[in-house]
Biopython code that builds the backbone (N, CA, C, O; Angstrom):
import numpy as np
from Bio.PDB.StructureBuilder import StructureBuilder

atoms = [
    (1, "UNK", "N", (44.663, -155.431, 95.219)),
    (1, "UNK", "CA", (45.862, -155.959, 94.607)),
    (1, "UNK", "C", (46.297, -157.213, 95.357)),
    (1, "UNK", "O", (46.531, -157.134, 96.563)),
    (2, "UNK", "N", (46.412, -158.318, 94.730)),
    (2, "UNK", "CA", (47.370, -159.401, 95.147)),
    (2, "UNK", "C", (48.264, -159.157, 96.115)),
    (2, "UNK", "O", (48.749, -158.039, 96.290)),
    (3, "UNK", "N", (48.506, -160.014, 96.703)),
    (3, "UNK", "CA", (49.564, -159.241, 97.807)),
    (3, "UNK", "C", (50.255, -161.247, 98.132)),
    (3, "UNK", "O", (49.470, -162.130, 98.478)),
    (4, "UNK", "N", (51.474, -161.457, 97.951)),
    (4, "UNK", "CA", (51.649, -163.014, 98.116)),
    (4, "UNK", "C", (52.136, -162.841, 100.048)),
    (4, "UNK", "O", (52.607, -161.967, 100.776)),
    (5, "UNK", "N", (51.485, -164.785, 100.220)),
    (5, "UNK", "CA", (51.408, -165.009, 101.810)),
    (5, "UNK", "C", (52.614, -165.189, 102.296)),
    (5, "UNK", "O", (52.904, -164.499, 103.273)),
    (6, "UNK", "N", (53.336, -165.862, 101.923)),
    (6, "UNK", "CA", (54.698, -165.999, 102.106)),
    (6, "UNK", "C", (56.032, -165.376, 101.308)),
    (6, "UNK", "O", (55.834, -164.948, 100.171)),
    (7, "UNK", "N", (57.053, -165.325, 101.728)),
    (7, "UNK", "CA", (58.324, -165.183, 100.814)),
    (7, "UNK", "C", (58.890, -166.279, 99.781)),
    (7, "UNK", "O", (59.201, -167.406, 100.166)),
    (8, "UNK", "N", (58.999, -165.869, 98.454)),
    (8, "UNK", "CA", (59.718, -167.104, 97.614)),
    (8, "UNK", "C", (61.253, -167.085, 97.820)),
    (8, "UNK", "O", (62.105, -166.205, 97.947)),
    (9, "UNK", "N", (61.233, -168.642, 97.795)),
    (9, "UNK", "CA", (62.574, -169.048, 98.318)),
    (9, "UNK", "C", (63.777, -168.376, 97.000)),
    (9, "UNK", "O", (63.545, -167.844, 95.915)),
    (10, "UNK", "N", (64.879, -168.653, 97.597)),
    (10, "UNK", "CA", (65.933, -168.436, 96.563)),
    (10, "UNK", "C", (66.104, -169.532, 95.378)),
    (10, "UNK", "O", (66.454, -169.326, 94.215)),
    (11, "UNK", "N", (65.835, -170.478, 95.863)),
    (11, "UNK", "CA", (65.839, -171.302, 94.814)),
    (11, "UNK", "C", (65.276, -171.590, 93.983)),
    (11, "UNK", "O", (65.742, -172.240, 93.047)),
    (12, "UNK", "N", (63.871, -171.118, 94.086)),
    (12, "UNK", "CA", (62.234, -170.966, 93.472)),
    (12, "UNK", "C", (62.566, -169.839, 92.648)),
    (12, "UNK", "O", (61.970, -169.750, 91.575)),
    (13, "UNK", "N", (63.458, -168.911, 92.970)),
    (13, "UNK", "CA", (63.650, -167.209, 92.551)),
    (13, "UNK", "C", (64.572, -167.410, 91.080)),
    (13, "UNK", "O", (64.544, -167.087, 89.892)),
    (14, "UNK", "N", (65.519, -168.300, 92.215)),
    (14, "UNK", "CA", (66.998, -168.884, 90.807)),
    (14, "UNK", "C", (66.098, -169.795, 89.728)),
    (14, "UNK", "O", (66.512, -169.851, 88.570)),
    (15, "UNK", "N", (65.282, -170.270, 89.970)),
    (15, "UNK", "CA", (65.020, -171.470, 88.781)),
    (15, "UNK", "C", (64.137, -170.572, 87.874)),
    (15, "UNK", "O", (64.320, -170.760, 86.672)),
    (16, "UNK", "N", (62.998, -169.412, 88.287)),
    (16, "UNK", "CA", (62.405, -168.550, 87.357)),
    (16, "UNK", "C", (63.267, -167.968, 86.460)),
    (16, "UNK", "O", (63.350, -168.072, 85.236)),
    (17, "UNK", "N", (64.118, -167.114, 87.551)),
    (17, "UNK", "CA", (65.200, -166.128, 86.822)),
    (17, "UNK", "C", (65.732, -166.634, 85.519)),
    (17, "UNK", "O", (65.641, -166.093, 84.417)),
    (18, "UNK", "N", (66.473, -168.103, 85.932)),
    (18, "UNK", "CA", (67.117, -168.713, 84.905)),
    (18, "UNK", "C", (66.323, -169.333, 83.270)),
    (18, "UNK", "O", (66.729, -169.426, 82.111)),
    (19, "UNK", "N", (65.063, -169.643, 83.957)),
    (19, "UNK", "CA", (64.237, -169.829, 83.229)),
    (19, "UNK", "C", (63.846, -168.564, 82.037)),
    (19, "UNK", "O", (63.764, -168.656, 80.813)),
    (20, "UNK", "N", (63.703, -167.687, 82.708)),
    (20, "UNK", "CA", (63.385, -166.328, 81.942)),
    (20, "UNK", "C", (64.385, -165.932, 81.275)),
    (20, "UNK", "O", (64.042, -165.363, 80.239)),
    (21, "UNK", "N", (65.841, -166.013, 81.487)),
    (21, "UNK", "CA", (66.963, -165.843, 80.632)),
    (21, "UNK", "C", (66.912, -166.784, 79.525)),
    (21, "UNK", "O", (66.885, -166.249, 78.417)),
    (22, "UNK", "N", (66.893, -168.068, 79.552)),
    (22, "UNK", "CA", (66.953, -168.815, 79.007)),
    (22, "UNK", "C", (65.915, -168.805, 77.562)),
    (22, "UNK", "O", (66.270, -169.354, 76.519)),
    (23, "UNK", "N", (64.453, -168.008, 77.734)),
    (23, "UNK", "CA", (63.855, -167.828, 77.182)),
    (23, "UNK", "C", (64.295, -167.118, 75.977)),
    (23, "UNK", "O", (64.101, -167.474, 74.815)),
    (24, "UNK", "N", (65.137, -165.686, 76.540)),
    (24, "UNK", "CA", (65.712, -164.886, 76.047)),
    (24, "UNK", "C", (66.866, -165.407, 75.135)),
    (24, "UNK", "O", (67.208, -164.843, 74.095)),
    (25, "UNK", "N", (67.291, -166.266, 75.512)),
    (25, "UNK", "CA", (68.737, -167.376, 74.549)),
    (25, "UNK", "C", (68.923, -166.878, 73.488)),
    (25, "UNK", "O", (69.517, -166.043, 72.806)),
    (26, "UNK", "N", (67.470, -168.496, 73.640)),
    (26, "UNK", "CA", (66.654, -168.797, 72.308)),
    (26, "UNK", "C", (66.450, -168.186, 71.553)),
    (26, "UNK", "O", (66.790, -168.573, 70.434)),
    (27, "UNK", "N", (65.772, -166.859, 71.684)),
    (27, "UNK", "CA", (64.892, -166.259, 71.082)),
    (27, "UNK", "C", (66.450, -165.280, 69.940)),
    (27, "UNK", "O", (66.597, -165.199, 68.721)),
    (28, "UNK", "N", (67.194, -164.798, 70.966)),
    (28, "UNK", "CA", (68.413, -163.951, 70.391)),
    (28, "UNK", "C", (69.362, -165.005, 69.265)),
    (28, "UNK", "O", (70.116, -164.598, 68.382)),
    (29, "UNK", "N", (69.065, -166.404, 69.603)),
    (29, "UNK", "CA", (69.767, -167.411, 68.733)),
    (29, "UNK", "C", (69.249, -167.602, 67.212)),
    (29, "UNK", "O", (69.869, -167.882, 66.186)),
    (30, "UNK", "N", (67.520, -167.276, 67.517)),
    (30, "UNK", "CA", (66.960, -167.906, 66.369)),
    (30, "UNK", "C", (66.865, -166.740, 65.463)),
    (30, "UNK", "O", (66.609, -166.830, 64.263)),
    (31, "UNK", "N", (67.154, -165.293, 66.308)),
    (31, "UNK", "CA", (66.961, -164.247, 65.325)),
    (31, "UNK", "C", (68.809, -163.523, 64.482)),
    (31, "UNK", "O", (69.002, -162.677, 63.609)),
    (32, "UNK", "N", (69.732, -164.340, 65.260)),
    (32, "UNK", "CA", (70.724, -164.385, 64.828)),
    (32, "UNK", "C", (71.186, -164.896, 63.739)),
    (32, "UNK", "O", (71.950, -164.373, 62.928)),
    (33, "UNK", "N", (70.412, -166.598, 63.712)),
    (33, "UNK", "CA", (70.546, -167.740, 62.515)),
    (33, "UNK", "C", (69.655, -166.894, 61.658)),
    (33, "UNK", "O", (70.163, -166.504, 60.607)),
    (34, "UNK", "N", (68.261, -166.490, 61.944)),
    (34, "UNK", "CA", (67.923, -166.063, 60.632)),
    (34, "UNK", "C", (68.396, -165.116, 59.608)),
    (34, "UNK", "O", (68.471, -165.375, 58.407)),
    (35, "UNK", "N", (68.873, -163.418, 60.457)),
    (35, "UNK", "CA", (69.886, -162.917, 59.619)),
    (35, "UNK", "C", (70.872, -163.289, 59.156)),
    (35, "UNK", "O", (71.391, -162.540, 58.328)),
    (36, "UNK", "N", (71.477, -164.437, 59.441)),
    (36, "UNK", "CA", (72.569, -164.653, 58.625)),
    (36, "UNK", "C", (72.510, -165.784, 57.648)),
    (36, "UNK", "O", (73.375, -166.347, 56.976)),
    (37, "UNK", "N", (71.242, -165.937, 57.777)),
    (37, "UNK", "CA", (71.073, -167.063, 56.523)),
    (37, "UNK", "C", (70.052, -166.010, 55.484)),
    (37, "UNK", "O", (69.631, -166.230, 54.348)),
    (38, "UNK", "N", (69.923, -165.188, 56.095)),
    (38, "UNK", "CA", (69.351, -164.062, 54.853)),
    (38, "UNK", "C", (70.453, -163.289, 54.339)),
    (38, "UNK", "O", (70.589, -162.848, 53.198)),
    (39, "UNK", "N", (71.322, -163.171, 55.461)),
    (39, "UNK", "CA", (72.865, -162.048, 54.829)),
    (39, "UNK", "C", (73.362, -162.854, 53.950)),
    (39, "UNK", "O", (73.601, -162.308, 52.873)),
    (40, "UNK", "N", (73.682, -164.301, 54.038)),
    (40, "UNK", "CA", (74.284, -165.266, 53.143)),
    (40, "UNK", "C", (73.628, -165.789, 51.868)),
    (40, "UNK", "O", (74.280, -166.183, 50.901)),
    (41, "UNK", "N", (72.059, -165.763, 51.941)),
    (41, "UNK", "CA", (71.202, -166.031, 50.657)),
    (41, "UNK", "C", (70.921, -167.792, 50.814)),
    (41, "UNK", "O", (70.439, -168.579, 50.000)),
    (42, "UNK", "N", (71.355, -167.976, 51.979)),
    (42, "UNK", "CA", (70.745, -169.797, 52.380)),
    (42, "UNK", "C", (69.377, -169.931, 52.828)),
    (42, "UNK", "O", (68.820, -170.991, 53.111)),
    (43, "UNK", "N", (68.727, -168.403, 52.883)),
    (43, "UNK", "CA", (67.757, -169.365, 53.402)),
    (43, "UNK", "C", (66.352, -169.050, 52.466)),
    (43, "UNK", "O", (65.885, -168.206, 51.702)),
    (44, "UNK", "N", (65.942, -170.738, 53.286)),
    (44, "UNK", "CA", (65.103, -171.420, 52.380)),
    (44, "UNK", "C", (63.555, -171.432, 52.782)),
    (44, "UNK", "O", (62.760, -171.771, 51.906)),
    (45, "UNK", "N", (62.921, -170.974, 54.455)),
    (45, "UNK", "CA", (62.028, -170.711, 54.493)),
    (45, "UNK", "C", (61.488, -169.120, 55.024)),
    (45, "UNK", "O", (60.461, -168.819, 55.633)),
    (46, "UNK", "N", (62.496, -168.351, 54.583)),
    (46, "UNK", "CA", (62.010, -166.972, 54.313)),
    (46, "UNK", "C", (62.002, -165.944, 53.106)),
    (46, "UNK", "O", (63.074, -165.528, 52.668)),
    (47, "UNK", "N", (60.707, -165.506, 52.529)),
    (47, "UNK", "CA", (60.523, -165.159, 51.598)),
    (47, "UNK", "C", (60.687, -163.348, 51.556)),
    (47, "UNK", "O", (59.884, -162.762, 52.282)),
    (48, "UNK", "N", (61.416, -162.695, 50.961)),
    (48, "UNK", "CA", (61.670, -161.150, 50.765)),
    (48, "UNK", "C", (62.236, -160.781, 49.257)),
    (48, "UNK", "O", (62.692, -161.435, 48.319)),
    (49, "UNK", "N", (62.032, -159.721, 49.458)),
    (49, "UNK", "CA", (62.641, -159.125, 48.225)),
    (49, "UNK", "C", (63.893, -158.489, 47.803)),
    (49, "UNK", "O", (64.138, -157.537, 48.542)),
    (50, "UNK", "N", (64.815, -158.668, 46.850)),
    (50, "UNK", "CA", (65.616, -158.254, 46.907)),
    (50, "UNK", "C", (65.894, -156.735, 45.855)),
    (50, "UNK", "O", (65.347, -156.376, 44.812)),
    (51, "UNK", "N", (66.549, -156.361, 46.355)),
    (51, "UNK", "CA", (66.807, -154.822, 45.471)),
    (51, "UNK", "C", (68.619, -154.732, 45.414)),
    (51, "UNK", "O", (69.404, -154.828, 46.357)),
    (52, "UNK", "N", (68.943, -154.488, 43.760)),
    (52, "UNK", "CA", (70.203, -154.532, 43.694)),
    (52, "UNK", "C", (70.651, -153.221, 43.942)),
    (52, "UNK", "O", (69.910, -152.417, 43.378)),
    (53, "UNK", "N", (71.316, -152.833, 44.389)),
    (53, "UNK", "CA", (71.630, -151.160, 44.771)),
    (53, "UNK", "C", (71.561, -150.316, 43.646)),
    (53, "UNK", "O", (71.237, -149.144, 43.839)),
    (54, "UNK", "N", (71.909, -150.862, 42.046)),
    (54, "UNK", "CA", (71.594, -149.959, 40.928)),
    (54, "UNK", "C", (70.451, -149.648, 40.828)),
    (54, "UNK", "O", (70.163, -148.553, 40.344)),
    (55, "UNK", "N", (69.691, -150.340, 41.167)),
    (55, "UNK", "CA", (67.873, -150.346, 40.884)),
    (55, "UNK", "C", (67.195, -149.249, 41.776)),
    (55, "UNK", "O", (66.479, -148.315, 41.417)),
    (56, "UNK", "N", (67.766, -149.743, 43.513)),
    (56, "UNK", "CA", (67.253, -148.719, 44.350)),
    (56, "UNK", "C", (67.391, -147.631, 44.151)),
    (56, "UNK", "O", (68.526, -147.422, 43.722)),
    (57, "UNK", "N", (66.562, -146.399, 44.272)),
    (57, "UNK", "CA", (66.953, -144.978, 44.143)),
    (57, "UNK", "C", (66.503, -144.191, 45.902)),
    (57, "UNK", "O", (66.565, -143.019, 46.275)),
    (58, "UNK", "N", (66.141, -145.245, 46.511)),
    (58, "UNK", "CA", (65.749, -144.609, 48.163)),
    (58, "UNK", "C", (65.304, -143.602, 47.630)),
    (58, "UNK", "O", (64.918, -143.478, 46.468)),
    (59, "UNK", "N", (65.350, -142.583, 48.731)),
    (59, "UNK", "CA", (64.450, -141.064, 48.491)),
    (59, "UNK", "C", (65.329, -139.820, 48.244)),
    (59, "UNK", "O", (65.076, -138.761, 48.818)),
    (60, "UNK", "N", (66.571, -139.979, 47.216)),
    (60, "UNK", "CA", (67.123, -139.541, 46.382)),
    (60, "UNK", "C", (66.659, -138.570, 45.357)),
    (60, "UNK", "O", (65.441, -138.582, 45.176)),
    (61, "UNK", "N", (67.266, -137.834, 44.733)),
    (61, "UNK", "CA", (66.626, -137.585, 43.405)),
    (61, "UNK", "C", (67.285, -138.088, 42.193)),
    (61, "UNK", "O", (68.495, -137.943, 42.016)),
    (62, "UNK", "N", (66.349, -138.801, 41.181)),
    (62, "UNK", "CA", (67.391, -139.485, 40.087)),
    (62, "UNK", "C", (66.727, -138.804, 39.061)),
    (62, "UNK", "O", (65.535, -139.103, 38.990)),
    (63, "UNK", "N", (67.145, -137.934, 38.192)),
    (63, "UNK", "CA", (67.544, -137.284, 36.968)),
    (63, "UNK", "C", (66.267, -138.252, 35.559)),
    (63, "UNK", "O", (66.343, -139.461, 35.774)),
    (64, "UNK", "N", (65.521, -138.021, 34.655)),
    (64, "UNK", "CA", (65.005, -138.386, 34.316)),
    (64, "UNK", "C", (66.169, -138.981, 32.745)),
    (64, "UNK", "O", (66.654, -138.016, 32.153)),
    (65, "UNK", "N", (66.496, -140.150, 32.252)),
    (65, "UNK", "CA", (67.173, -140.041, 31.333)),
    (65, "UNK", "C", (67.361, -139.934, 29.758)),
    (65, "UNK", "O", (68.292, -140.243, 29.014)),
    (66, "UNK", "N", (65.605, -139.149, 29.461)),
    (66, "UNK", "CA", (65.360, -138.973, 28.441)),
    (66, "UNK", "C", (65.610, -137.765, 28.380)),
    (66, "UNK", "O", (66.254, -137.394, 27.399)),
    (67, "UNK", "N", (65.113, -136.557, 29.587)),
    (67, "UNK", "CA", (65.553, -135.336, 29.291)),
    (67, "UNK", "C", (67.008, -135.009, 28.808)),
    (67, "UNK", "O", (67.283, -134.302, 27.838)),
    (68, "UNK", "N", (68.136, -135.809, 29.870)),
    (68, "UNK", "CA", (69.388, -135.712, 29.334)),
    (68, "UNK", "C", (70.076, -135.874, 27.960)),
    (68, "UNK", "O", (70.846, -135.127, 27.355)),
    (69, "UNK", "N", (69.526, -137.160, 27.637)),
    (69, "UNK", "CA", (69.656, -137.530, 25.990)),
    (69, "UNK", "C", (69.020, -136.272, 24.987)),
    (69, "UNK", "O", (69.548, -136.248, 23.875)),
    (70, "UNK", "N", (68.204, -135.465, 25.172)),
    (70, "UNK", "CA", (67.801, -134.397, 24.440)),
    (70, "UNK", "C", (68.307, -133.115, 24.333)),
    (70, "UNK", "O", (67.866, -132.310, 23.513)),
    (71, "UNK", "N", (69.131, -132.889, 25.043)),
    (71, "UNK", "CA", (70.080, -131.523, 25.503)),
    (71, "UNK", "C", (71.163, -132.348, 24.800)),
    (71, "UNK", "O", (72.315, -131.919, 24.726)),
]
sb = StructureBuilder()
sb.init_structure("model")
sb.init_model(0)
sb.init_chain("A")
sb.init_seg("    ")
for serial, (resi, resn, name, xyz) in enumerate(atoms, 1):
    if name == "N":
        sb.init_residue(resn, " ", resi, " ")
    sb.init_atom(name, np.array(xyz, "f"), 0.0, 1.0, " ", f" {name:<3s}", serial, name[0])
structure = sb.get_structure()
């Protein structure tokens, strides 16, 4: 196993650290803008599908509506 020769300085330590947060920002920024330009319907380079809640039936049970009409 690797084993390092010297100790890294604090300042070498602070500029990674910060670096590595910083990474993290970004990343929480760009996944923020994207939900909300999908919550809002602005956006323009992501493609999904939409389902109007009448349509969805999730894993429900929905009633067939021919049987009903026959009774």
């Amino acid at each position: 196993m690797a084993v390092p020769k010297k100790r890294t300085s604090a300042s070498k330590k602070r500029i990674r650290k910060n670096f590595w947060k910083r990474k993290g920002y970004w990343a929480a920024l760009k996944a923020f803008s994207l939900g909300k330009s999908l919550s809002t319907g602005t956006s323009k380079s992501f493609v999904y599908a939409t389902l109007s809640p009448a349509t969805s039936k999730g894993f429900g049970y929905a009633p067939n509506k021919d049987k009903q009409n026959k009774n």
